[in-house]
Phi, psi and omega in degrees: 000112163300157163250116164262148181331172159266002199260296159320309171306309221270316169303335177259329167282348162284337171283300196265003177275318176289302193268327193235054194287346182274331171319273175309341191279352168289283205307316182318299208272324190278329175257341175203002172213090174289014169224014176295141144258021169197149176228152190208123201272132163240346151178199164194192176219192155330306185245359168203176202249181175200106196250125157295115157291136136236170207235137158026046161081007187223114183247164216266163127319117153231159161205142192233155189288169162273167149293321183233099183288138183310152187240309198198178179272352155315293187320333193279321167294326144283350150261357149290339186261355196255299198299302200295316174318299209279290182315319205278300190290336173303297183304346199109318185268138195326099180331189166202147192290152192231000000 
């Protein structure tokens, strides 16, 4: 399992926490809590990603796999957009430019 810096981290979570908070609560609702209303990238490693949901006013742990495990840091934005892409046509809903 890669580790990435926290410095990496701390930067992809903020990022997608900021800019794509509907990106997570799609990835959230399509791989593992279809009722969650809100989701919060709280982190990730090599093969999965890692989110609060929240469920009924209450929140959850999630952690859902990539498609492909990360390698390097290129790698990590294409497979958030590869996961939210998987996510989006499981749900139905309309992509958003990436």
């Amino acid at each position: 399992m890669t580790a990435f810096d926290e410095s990496v981290v701390s930067a992809v979570l903020s990022h997608m926490n900021d800019d794509h908070a509907d990106d997570n609560l799609a990835i959230v609702r399509a791989f593992a809590e279809p009722d969650a209303t809100a989701a919060v990238m709280t982190g990730f490693d090599s093969v999965a990603g890692e989110w609060t949901a929240t469920v009924d006013g209450a929140d959850r742990p999630v952690r859902v796999p990539w498609p492909t495990e990360l390698t390097d840091r290129a790698s990590i934005r294409r497979e958030v957009v590869a996961l939210y892409k998987a996510g989006a046509e499981r749900l139905g809903i309309e992509l958003d430019d990436h």
